[in-house]
C-alpha positions in Angstrom: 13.9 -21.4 -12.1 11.8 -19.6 -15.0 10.5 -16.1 -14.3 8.6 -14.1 -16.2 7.7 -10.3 -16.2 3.9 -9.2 -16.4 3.3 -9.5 -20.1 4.8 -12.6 -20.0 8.3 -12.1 -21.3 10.9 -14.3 -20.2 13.3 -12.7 -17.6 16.9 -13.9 -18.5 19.4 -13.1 -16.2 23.1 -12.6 -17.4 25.8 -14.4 -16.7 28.9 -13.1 -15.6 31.8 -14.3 -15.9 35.1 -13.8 -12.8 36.7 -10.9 -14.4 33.5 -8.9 -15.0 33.0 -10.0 -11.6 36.6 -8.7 -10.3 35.9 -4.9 -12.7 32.7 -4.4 -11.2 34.2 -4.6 -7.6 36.1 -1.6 -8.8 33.9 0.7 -9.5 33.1 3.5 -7.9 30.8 6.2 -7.3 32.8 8.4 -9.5 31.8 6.2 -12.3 28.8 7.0 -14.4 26.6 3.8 -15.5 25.1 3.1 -12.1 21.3 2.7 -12.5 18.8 4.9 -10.0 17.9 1.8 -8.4 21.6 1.0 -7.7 22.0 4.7 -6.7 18.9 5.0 -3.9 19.5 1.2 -2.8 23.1 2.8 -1.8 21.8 6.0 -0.6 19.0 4.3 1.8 21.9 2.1 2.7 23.8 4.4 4.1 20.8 6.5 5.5 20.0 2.9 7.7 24.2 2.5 9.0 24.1 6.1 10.1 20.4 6.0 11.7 19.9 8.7 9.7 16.4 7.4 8.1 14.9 3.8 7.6 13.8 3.5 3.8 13.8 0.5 1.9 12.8 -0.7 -1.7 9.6 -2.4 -1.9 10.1 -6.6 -2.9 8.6 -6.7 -6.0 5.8 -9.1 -5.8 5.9 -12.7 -7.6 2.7 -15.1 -8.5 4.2 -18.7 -8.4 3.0 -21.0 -11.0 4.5 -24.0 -10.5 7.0 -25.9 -7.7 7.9 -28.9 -7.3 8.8 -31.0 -4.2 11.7 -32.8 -4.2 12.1 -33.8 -0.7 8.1 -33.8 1.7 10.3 -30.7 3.6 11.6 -28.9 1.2 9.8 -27.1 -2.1 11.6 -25.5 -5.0 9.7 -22.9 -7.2 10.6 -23.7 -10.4 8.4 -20.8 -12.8 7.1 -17.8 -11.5 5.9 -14.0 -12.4 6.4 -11.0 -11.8 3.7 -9.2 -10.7 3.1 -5.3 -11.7 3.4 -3.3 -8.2 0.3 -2.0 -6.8 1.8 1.3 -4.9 5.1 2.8 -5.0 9.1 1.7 -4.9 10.0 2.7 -1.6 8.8 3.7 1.6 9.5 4.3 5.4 10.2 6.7 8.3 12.0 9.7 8.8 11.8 11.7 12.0 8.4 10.5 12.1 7.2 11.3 8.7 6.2 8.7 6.5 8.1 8.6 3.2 6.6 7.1 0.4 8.2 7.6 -3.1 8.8 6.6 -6.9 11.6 6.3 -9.0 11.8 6.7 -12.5 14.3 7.7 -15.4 14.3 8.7 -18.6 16.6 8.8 -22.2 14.7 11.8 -22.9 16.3 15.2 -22.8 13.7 17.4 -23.3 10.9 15.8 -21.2 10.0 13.4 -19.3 7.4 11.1 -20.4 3.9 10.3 -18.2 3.4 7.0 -19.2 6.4 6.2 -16.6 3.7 6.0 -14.2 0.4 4.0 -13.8 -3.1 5.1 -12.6 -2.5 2.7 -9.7 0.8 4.5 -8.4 -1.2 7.9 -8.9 -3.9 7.0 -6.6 -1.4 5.6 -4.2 0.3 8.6 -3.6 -3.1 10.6 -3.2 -3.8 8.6 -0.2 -0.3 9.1 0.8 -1.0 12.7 0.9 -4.2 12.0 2.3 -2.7 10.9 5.6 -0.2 13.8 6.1 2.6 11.4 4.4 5.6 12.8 2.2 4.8 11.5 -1.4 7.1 12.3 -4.1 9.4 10.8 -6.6 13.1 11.3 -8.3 13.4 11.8 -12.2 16.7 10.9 -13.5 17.2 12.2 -16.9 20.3 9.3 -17.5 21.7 11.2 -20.6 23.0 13.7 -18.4 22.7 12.7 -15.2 20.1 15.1 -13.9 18.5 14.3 -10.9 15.5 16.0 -9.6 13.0 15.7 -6.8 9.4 16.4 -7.8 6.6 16.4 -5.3 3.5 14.3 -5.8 1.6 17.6 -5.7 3.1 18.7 -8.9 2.7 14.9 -10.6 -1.0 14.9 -9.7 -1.3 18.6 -11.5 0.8 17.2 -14.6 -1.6 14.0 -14.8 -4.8 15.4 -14.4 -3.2 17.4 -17.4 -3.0 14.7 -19.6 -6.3 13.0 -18.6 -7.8 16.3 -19.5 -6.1 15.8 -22.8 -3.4 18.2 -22.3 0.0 16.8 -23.2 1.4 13.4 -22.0 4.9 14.3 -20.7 6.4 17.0 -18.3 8.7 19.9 -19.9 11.8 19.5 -18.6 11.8 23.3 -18.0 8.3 22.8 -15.9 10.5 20.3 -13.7 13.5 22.4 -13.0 10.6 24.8 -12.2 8.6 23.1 -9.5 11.2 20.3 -8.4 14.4 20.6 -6.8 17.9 19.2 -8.3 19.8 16.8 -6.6 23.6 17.0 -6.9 25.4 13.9 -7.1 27.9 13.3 -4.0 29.8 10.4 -2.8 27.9 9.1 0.1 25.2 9.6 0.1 24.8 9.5 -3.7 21.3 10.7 -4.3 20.8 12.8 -1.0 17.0 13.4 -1.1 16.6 13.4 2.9 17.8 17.3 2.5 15.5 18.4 0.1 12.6 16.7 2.6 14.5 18.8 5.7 13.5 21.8 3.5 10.3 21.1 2.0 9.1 20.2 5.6 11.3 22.0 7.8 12.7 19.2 9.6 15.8 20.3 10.3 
């Protein structure tokens, strides 16, 4: 099956072969490499077993182009693209707030660059606020493995910035100033839930 991403790039996924297979099984949390995606799909993960919080990464969405039907019960997709997200990564419920965040990285180790983000995401988290909701999103600067939790309150004041032609990325020093660091741990990896405990008082 062909997918393709929203400019119309072929995805191609990589093969692996049994003993890349057998190495990754190996690795552990102690390992760097692991991608913010892998890091917060573990975290959430273990949030869920330990009925801790229910958080889950958004599907991203697909436009199907073409499928064919080899059997009058059964169809197979056989192109397909994906479509650009119209909110946020991940959402859910934490002692009864609704948590609704974004999660981006960066090579950069000075700042970290706006265009991340689109419009679209930016008006999403507005209404998030809107509705008494906990918006915010987790910068990863992957060079060092920084982590930081920045609330959406703070990104709408950086982009309004920029739209008022002010510069398009945030300082690094302006986001160790208004967010909060995240150590890596074990399990949970990216523990966000106790920034949110202090930020809202929910413990």
């Amino acid at each position: 099956m062909n997918f393709h991403y929203p400019n119309g790039k072929r995805y191609e996924a990589k093969a692996q072969s049994s003993s890349t297979q057998k190495k990754e099984k190996k690795i552990t949390y102690s390992n760097r490499g692991m991608t913010l995606e892998e890091d917060l799909n573990e975290t959430n993960q273990f949030y869920l077993s330990n009925g801790i919080a229910v958080i889950h990464k958004k599907p991203t969405p697909l436009q199907i182009v073409k499928v064919d039907y080899p059997q009058r019960s059964a169809a197979v997709i056989k192109e397909a693209y994906f479509q650009q997200a119209s909110t946020t990564d991940y959402n859910g419920v934490y002692k009864g707030k609704y948590i609704d965040f974004e999660a981006k990285e960066t090579k950069n180790t000075t700042s970290f660059p706006l265009s991340n983000f689109h419009d679209h995401q930016i008006k999403h988290m507005e209404s998030v606020m809107a509705q008494d909701g906990v918006s915010f999103v987790i910068l990863r600067f992957s060079s060092s493995e920084e982590v930081f939790l920045l609330e959406a309150l703070h990104l709408l004041t950086f982009w309004k910035r920029m739209d008022e032609g002010g510069r398009k990325s945030i300082r690094k020093e302006e986001i160790e100033e208004y967010g909060h660091r995240i150590s890596l741990g074990f399990r949970p990896r990216i523990d966000y839930i106790k920034i949110i405990d202090y930020l809202y008082n929910l413990t």
